[in-house]
LOVO-395707 format. One record per residue (C-alpha): residue number from 1; residue in one letter; x, y, z. Coordinates in steps of 0.1 Angstrom, whole numbers. Example, Ala and Ser with C-alpha at 12.3 -4.5 7.8 and 13.67 -1.06 7.14 Angstrom:
# residues 2
{gulum->1, torro->A, px->123, py->-45, pz->78}
{gulum->2, torro->S, px->137, py->-11, pz->71}
# end
This chain:
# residues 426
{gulum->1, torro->X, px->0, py->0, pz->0}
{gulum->2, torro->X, px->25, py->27, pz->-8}
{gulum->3, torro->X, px->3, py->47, pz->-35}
{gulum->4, torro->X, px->-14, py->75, pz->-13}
{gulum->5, torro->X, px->-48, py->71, pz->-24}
{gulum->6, torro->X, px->-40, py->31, pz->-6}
{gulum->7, torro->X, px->-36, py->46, pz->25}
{gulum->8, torro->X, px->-65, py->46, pz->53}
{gulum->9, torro->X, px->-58, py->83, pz->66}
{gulum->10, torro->X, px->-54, py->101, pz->34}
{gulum->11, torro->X, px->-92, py->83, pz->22}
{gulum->12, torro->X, px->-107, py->93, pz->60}
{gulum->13, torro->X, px->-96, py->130, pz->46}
{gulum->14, torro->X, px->-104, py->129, pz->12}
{gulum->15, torro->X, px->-137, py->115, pz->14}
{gulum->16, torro->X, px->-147, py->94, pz->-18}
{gulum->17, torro->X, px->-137, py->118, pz->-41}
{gulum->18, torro->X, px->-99, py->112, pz->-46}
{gulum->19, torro->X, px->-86, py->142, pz->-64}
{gulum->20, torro->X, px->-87, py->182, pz->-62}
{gulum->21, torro->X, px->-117, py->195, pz->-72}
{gulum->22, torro->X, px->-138, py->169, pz->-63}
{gulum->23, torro->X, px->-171, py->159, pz->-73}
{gulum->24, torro->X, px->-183, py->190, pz->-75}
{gulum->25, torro->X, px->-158, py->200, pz->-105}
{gulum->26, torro->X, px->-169, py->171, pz->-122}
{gulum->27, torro->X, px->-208, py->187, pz->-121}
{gulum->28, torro->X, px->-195, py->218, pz->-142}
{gulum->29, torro->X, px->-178, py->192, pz->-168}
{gulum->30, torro->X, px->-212, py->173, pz->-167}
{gulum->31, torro->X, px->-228, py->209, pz->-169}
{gulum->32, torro->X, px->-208, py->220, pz->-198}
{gulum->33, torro->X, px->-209, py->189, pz->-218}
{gulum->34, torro->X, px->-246, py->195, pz->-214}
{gulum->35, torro->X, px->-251, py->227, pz->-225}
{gulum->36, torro->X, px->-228, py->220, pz->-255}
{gulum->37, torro->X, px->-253, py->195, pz->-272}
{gulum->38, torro->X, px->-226, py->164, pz->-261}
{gulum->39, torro->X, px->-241, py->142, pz->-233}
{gulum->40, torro->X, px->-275, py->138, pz->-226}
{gulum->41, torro->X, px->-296, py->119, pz->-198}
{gulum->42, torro->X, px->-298, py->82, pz->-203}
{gulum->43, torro->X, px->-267, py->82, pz->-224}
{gulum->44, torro->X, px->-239, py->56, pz->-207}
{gulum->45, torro->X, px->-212, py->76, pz->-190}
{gulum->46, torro->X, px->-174, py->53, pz->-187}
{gulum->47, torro->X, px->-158, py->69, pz->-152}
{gulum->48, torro->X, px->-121, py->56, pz->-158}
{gulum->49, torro->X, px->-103, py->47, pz->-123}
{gulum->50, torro->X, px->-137, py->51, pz->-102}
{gulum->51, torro->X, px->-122, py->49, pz->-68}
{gulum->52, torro->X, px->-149, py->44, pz->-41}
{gulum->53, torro->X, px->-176, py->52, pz->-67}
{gulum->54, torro->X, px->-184, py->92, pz->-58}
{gulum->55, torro->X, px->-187, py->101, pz->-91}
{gulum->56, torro->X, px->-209, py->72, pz->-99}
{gulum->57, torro->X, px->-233, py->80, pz->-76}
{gulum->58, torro->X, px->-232, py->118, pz->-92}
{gulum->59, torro->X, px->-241, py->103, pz->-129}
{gulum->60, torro->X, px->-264, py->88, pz->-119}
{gulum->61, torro->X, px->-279, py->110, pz->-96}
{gulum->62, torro->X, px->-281, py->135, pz->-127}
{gulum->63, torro->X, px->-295, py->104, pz->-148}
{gulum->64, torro->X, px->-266, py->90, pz->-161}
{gulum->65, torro->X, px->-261, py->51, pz->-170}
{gulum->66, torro->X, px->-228, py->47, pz->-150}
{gulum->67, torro->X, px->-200, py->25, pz->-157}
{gulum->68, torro->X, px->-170, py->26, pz->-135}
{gulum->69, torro->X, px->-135, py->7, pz->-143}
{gulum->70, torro->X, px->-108, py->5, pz->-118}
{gulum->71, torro->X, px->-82, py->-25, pz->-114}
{gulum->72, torro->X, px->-97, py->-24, pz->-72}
{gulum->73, torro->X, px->-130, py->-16, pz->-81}
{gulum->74, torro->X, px->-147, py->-13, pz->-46}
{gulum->75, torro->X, px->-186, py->-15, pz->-38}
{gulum->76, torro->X, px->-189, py->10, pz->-15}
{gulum->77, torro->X, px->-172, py->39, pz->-2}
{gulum->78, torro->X, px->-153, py->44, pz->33}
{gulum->79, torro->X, px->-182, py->60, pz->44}
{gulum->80, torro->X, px->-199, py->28, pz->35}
{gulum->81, torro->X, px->-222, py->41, pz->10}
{gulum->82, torro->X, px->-232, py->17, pz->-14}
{gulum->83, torro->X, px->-230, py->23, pz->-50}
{gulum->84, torro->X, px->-273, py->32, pz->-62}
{gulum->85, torro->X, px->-269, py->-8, pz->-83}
{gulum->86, torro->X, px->-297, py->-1, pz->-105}
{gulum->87, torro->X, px->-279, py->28, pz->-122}
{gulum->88, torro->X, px->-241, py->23, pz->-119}
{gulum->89, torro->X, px->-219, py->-8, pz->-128}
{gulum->90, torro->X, px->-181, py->-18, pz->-116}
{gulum->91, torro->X, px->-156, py->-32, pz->-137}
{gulum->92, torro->X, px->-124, py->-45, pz->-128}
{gulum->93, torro->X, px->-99, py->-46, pz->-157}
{gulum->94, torro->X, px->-69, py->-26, pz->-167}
{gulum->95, torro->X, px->-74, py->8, pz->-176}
{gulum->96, torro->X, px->-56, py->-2, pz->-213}
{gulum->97, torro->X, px->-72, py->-30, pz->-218}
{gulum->98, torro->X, px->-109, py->-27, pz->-211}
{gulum->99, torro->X, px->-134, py->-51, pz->-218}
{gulum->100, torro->X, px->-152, py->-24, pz->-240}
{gulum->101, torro->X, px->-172, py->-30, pz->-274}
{gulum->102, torro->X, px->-164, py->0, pz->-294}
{gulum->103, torro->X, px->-187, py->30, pz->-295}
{gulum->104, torro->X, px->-208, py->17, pz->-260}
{gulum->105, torro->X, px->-201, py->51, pz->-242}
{gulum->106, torro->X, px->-214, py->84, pz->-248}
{gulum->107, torro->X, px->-188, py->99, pz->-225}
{gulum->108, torro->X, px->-154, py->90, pz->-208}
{gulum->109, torro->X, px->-145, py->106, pz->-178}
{gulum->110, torro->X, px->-107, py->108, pz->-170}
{gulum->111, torro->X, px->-101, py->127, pz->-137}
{gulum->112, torro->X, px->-67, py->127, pz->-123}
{gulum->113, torro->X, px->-62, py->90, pz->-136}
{gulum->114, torro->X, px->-37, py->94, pz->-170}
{gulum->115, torro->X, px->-6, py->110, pz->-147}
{gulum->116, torro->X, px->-8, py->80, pz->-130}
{gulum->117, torro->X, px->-4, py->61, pz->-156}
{gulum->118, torro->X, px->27, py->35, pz->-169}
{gulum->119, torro->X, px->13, py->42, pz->-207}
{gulum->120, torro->X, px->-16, py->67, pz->-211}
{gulum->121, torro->X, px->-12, py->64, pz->-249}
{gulum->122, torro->X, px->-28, py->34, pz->-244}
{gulum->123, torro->X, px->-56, py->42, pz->-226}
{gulum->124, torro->X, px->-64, py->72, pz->-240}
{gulum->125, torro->X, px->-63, py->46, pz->-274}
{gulum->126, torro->X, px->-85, py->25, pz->-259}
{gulum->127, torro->X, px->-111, py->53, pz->-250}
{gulum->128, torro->X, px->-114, py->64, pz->-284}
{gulum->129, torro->X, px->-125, py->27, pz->-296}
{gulum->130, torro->X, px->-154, py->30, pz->-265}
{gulum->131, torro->X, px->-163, py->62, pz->-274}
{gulum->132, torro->X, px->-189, py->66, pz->-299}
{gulum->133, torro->X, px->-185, py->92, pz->-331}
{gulum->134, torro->X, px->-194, py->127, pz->-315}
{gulum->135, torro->X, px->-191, py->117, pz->-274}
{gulum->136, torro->X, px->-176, py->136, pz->-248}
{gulum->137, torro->X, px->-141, py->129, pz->-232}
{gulum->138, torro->X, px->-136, py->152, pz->-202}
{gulum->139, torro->X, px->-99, py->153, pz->-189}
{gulum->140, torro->X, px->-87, py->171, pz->-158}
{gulum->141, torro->X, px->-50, py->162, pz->-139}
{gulum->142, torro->X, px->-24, py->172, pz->-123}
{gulum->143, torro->X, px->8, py->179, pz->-139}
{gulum->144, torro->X, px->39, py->184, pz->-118}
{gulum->145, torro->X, px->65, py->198, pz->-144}
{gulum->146, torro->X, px->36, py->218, pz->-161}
{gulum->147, torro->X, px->22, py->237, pz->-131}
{gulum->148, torro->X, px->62, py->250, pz->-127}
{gulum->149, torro->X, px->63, py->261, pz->-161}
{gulum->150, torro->X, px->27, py->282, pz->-159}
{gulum->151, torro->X, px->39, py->296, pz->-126}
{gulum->152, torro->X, px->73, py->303, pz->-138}
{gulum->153, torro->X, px->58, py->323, pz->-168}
{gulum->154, torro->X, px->31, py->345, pz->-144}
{gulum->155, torro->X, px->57, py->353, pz->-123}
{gulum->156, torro->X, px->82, py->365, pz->-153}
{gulum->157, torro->X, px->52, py->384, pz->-169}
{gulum->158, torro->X, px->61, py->365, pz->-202}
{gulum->159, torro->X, px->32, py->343, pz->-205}
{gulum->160, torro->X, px->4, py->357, pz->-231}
{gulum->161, torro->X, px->-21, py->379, pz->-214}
{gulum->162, torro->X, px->-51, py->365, pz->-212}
{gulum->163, torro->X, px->-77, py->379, pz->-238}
{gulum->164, torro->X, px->-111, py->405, pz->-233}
{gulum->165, torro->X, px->-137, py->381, pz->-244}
{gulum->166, torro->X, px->-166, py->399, pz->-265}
{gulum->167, torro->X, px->-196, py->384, pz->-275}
{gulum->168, torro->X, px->-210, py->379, pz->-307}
{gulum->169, torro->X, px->-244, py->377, pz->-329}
{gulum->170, torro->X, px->-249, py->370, pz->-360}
{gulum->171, torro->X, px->-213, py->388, pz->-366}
{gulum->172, torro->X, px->-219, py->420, pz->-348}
{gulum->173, torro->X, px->-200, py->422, pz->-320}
{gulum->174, torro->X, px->-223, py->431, pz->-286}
{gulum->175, torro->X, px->-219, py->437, pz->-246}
{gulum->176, torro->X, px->-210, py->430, pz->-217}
{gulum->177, torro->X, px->-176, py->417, pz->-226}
{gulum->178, torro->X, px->-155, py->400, pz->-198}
{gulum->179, torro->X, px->-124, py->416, pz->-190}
{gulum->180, torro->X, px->-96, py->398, pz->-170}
{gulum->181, torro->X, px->-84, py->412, pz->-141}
{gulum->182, torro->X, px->-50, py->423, pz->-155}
{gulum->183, torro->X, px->-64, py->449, pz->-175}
{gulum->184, torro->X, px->-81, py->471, pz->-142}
{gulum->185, torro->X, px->-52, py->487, pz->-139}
{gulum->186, torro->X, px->-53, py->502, pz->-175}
{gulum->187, torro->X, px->-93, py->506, pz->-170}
{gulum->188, torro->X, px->-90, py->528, pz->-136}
{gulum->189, torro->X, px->-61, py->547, pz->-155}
{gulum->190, torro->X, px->-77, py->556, pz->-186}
{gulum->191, torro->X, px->-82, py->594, pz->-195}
{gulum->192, torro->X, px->-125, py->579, pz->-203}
{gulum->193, torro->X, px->-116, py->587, pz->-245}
{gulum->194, torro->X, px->-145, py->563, pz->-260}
{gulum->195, torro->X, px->-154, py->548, pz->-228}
{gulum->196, torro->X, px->-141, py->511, pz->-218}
{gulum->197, torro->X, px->-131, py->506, pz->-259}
{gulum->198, torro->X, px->-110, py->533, pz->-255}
{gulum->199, torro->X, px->-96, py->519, pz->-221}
{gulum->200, torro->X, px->-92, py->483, pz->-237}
{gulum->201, torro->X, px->-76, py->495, pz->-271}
{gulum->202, torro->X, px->-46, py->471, pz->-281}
{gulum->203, torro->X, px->-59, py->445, pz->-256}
{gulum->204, torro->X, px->-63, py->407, pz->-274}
{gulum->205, torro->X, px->-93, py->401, pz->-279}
{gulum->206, torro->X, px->-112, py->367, pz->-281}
{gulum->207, torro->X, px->-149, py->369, pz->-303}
{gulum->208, torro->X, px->-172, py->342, pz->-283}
{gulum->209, torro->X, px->-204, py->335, pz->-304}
{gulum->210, torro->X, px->-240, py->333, pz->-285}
{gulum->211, torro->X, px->-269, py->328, pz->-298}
{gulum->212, torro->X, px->-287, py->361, pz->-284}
{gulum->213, torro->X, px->-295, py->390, pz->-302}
{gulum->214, torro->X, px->-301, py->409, pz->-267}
{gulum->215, torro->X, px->-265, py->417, pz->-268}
{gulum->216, torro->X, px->-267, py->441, pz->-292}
{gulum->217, torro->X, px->-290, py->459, pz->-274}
{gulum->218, torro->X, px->-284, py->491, pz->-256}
{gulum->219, torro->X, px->-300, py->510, pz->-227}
{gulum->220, torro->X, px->-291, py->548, pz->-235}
{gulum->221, torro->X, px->-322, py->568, pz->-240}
{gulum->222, torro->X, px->-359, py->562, pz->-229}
{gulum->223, torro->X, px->-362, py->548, pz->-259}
{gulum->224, torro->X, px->-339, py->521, pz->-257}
{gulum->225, torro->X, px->-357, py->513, pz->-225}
{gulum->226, torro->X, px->-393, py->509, pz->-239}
{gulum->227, torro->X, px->-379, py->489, pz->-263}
{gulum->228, torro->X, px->-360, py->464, pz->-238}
{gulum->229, torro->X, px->-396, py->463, pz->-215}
{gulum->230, torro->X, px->-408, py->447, pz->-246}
{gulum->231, torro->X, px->-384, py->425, pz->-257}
{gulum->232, torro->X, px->-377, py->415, pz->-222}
{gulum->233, torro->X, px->-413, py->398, pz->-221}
{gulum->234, torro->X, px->-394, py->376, pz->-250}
{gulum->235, torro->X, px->-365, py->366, pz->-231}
{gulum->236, torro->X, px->-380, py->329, pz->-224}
{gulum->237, torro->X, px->-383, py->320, pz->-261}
{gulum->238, torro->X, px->-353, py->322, pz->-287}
{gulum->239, torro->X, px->-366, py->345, pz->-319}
{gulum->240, torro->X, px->-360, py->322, pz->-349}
{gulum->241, torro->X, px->-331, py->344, pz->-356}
{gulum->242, torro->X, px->-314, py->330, pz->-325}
{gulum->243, torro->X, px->-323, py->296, pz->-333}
{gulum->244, torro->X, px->-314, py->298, pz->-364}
{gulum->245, torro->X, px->-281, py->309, pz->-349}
{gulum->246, torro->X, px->-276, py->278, pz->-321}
{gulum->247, torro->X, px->-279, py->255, pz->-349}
{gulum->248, torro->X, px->-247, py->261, pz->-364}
{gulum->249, torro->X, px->-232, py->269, pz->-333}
{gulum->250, torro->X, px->-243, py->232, pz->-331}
{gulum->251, torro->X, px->-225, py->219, pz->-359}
{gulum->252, torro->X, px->-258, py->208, pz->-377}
{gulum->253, torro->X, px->-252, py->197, pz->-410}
{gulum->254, torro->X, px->-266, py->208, pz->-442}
{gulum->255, torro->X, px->-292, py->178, pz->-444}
{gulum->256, torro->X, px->-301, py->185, pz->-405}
{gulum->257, torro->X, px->-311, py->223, pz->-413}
{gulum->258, torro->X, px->-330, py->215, pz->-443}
{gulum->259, torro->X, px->-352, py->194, pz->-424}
{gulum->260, torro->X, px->-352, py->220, pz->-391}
{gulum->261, torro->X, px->-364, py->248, pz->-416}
{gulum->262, torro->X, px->-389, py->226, pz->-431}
{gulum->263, torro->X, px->-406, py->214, pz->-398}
{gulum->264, torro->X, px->-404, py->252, pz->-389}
{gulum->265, torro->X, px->-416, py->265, pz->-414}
{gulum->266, torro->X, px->-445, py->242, pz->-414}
{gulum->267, torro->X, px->-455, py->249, pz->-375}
{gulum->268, torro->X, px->-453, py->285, pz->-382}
{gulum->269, torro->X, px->-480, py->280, pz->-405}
{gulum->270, torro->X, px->-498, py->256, pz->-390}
{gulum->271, torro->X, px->-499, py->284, pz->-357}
{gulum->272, torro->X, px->-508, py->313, pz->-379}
{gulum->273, torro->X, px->-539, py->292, pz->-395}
{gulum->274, torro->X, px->-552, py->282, pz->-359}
{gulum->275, torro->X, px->-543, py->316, pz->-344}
{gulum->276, torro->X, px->-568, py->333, pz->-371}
{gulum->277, torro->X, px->-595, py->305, pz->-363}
{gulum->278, torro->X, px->-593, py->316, pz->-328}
{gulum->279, torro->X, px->-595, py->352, pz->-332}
{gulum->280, torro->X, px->-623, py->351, pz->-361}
{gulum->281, torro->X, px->-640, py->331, pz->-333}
{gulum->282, torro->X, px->-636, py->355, pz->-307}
{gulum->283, torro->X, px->-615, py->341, pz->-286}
{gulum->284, torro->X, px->-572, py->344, pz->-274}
{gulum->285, torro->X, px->-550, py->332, pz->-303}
{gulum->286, torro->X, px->-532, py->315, pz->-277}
{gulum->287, torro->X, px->-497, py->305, pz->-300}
{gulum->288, torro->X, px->-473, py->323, pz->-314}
{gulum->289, torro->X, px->-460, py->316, pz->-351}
{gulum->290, torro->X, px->-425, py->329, pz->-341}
{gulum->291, torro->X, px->-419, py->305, pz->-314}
{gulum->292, torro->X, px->-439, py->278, pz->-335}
{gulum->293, torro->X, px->-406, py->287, pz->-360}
{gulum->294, torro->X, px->-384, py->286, pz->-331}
{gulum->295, torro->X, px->-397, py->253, pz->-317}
{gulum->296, torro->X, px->-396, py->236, pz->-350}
{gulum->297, torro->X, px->-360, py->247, pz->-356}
{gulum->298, torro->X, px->-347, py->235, pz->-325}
{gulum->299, torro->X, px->-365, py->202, pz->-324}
{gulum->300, torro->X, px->-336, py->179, pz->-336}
{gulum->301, torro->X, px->-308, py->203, pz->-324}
{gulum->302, torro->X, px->-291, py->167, pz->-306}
{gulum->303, torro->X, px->-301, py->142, pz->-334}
{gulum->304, torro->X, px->-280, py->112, pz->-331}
{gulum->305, torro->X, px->-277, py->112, pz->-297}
{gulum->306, torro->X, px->-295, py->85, pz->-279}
{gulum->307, torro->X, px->-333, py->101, pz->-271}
{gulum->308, torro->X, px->-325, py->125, pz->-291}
{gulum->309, torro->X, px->-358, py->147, pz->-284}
{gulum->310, torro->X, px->-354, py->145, pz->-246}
{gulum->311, torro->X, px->-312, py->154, pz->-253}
{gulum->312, torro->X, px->-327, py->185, pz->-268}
{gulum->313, torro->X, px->-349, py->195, pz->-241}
{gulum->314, torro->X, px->-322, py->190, pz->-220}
{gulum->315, torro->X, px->-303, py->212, pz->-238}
{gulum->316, torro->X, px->-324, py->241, pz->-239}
{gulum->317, torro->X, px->-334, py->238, pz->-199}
{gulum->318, torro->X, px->-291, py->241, pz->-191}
{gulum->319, torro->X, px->-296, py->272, pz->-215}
{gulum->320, torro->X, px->-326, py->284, pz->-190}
{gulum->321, torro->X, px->-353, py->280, pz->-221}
{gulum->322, torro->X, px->-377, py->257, pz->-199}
{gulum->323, torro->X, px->-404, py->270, pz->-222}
{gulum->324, torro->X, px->-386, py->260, pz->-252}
{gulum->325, torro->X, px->-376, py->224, pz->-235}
{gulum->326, torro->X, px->-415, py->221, pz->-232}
{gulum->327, torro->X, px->-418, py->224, pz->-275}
{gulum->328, torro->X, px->-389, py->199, pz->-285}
{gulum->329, torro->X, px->-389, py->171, pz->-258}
{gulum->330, torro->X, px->-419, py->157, pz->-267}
{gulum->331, torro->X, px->-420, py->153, pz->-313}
{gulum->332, torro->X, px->-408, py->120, pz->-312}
{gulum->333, torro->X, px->-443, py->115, pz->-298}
{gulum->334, torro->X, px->-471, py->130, pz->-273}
{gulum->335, torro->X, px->-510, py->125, pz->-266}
{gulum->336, torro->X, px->-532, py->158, pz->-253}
{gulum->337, torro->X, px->-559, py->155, pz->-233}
{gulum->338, torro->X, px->-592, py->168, pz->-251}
{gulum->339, torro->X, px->-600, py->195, pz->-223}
{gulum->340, torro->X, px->-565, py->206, pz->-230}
{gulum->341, torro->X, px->-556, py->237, pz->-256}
{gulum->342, torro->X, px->-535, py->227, pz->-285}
{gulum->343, torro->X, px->-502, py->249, pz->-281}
{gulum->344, torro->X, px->-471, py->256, pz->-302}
{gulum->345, torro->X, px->-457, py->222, pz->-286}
{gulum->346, torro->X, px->-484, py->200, pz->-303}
{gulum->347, torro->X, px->-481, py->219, pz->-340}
{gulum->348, torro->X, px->-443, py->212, pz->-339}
{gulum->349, torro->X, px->-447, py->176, pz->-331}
{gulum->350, torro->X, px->-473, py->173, pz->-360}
{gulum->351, torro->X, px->-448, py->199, pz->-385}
{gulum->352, torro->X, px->-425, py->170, pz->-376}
{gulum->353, torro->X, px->-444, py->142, pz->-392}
{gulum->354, torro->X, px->-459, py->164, pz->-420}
{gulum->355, torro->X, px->-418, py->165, pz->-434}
{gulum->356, torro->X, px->-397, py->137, pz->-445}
{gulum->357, torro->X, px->-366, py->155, pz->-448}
{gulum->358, torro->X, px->-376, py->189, pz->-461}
{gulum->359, torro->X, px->-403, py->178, pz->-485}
{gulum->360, torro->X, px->-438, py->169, pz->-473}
{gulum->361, torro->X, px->-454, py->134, pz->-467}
{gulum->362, torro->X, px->-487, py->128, pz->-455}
{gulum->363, torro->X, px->-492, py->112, pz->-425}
{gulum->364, torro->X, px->-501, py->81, pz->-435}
{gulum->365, torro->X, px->-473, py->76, pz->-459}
{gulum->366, torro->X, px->-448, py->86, pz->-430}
{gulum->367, torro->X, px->-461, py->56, pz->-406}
{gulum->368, torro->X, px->-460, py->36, pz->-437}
{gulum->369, torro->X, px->-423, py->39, pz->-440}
{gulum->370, torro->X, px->-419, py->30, pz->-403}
{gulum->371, torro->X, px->-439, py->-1, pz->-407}
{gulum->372, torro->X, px->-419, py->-15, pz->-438}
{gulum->373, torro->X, px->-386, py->-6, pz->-422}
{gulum->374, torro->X, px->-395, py->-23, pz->-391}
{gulum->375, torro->X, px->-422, py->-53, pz->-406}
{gulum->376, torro->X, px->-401, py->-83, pz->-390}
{gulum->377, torro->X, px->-410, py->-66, pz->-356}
{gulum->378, torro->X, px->-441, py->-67, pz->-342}
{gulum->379, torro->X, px->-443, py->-55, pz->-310}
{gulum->380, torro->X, px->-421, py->-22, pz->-326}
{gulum->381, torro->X, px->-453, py->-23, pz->-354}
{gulum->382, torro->X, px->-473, py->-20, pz->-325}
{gulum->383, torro->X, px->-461, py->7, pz->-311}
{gulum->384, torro->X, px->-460, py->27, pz->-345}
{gulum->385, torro->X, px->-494, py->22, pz->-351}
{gulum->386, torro->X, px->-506, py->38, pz->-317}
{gulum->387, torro->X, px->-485, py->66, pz->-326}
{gulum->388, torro->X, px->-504, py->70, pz->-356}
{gulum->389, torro->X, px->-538, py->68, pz->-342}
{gulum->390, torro->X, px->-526, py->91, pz->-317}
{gulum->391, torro->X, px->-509, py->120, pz->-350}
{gulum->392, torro->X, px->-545, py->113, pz->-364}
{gulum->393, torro->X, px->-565, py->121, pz->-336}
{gulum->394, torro->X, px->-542, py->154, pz->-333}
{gulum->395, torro->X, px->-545, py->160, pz->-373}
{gulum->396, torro->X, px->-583, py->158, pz->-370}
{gulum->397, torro->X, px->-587, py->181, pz->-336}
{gulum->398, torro->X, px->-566, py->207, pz->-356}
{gulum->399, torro->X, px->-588, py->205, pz->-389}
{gulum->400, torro->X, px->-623, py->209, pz->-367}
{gulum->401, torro->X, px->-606, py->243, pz->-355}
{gulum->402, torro->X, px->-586, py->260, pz->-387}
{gulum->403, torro->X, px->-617, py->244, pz->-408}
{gulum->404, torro->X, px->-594, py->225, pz->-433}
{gulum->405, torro->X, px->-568, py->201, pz->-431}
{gulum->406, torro->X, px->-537, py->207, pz->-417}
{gulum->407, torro->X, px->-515, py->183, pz->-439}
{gulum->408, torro->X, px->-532, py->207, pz->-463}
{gulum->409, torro->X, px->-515, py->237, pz->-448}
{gulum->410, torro->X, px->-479, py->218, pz->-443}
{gulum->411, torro->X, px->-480, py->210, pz->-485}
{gulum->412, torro->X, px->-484, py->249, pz->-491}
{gulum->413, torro->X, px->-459, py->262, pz->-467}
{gulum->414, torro->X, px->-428, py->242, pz->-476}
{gulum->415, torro->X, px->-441, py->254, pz->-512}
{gulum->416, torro->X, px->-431, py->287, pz->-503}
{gulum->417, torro->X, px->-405, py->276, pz->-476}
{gulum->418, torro->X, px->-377, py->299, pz->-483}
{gulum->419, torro->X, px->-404, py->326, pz->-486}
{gulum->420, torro->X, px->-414, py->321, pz->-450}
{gulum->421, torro->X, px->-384, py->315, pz->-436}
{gulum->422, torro->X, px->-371, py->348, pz->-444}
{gulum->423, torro->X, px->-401, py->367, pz->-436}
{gulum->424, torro->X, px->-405, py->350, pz->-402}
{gulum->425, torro->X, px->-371, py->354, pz->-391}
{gulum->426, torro->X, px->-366, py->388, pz->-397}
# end
């Protein structure tokens, strides 16, 4: 026992977290992978060198499938917590040579494990195999001969300044930007030519690109402010600009935006056909074509991930849209209950099935595919078929209101897609 983490009084001090930072670093890694599109709920999560299982019980606290590897894989922690066994798994192999099919994990975490390591190479080589196309690997150590170096350098002053950070929409640059702490000096200093531009002049500068246009928005006259009292009864839905916007901050491909501007486009119109039915009839609109746009835009933001629709939601709650969530986590499919109002999130689900890529197909014919593909299965048949009865009973509800059918509407709008995607977005 001559490894520290072996030894009885360093694990009475250190808990069951075994390495700086704790658990509660590994929560803004989780966080962050999040937030970027990369690791949803339900996905499988590899911890490498999991210890006495703290970060285990953290996945799947958050909802994770666990898996922990560690040559002295242990069941429960000093403490003697056991491990939640319904949600988290123990495996005791050698870190480079795990007993792994390729592409089983959504994620790898690595935390303070590779400097410990005889030949990270080839764990790191055996990660990539487990790792499926487009996971998440989160890394954090310590490095000995590295932390000298980086405190060497900020005590010389020769290491690079760290940059003013400025946010950006749409390639206009906006405010607040985040200025690091080496540059107050030069702020308190400066003479107040052009205000804090003029104060950060010659500074590096990093662009960080957001998808929200209320950066560019200022606050100067009354003006400005009447404007932001409106807008800021907005600020729980993106504007179809913006979503437009966190798709390819995404990385969604061509194909993937096609079909996101179609099911879109089609919701929009679907909401402006039932919003006129309500108010020739008297009564509240009740939706909202622009978020109808927004909502169909965003609803396969995390396709290919594993529940890809509740990934998105997901998504969009770690951004603090739980309204948006609300539209997208549902498409795949939903039922509403008949003393219930039919809402943006039920005309994106049914834009969804009206578009087959980004050209219609009637409902019908889109089950109809399902069925063939899946014809040897019949409990999977099944379950496609009560999703069509349930698209139908939706379809019909929606037709008794606008007073024609809605697959009807969806073959018009993506006729004039383009057309209403520019004219709704602006």
């Amino acid at each position: 026992m001559n490894a520290l983490w072996e030894r009885p009084d360093f694990r009475r001090a250190a808990g069951d977290a075994w390495r700086p930072g704790g658990v509660e670093l590994t929560g803004r890694a989780l966080d962050a992978c999040a937030s970027l599109g990369l690791l949803a709920q339900g996905g499988t999560v590899l911890d490498l060198g999991s210890g006495a299982g703290a970060t285990l019980r953290l996945l799947a606290q958050r909802g994770y499938r666990a898996v922990g590897l560690d040559k002295h894989a242990e069941c429960v922690s000093p403490a003697g917590v056991p491990l939640p066994c319904d949600a988290c798994s123990l495996v005791r192999a050698d870190l480079a040579r795990p007993p792994l099919a390729a592409g089983c994990c959504d994620g790898v975490l690595c935390e303070c494990v590779l400097s410990l390591l005889d030949n990270p190479q080839a764990v790191l080589g055996a990660v990539f195999r487990a790792l499926r196309p487009g996971g998440a690997l989160v890394v954090s150590d310590l490095m000995q001969d590295e932390a000298d170096r980086a405190a060497a350098l900020a005590v010389s002053g020769k290491a690079d300044p760290l940059p003013v950070l400025v946010p950006v929409f749409d390639g206009q640059e906006g405010h607040p930007p985040l200025v690091p702490m080496a540059l107050a000096g030069r702020i308190m200093t400066h003479d107040g030519g052009n205000g804090l531009r003029g104060a950060l002049q010659g500074a590096p500068l990093r662009h960080v690109p957001v998808p929200d246009a209320m950066i560019l928005e200022d606050m100067d006259t009354p003006d400005d402010y009447a404007r932001l009292r409106v807008l800021a009864l907005e600020r729980p839905m993106l504007s179809p600009v913006e979503a437009d916007f966190l798709l390819h901050l995404h990385g969604v491909p061509e194909k993937g935006l096609r079909h996101a501007r179609a099911v879109g486009t089609v919701a929009c119109c679907l909401a402006e056909a039932l919003a006129h039915a309500r108010e020739a009839a008297g009564y509240d609109a009740g939706v909202d074509p622009r978020w109808a746009l927004a909502g169909g835009l965003l609803h396969d933001i995390c396709k290919g991930q594993p529940r890809h629709e509740a990934a998105a939601g997901q998504l969009l709650r770690q951004l603090e849209l739980p309204q948006m969530a609300r539209l997208v986590q549902d498409h795949r499919d939903l039922s509403l209950p008949c003393d219930e109002p039919v809402t943006e999130r039920e005309l994106v689900y049914l834009a969804d099935k009206y578009c087959y890529g980004g050209s219609f197909v009637p409902l019908q014919r889109r089950f109809d595919l399902k069925l063939e593909a899946y014809a040897q299965d019949t409990q999977a048949c099944e379950a496609i078929l009560g999703r069509l009865g349930r698209a139908k009973e939706l379809e019909e509800r929606i037709a008794r209101e606008i007073g024609r059918t809605p697959a009807h509407v969806a073959e018009k709008a993506l006729v004039r897609n383009c057309g209403a995607m520019r004219g709704h977005a602006a």
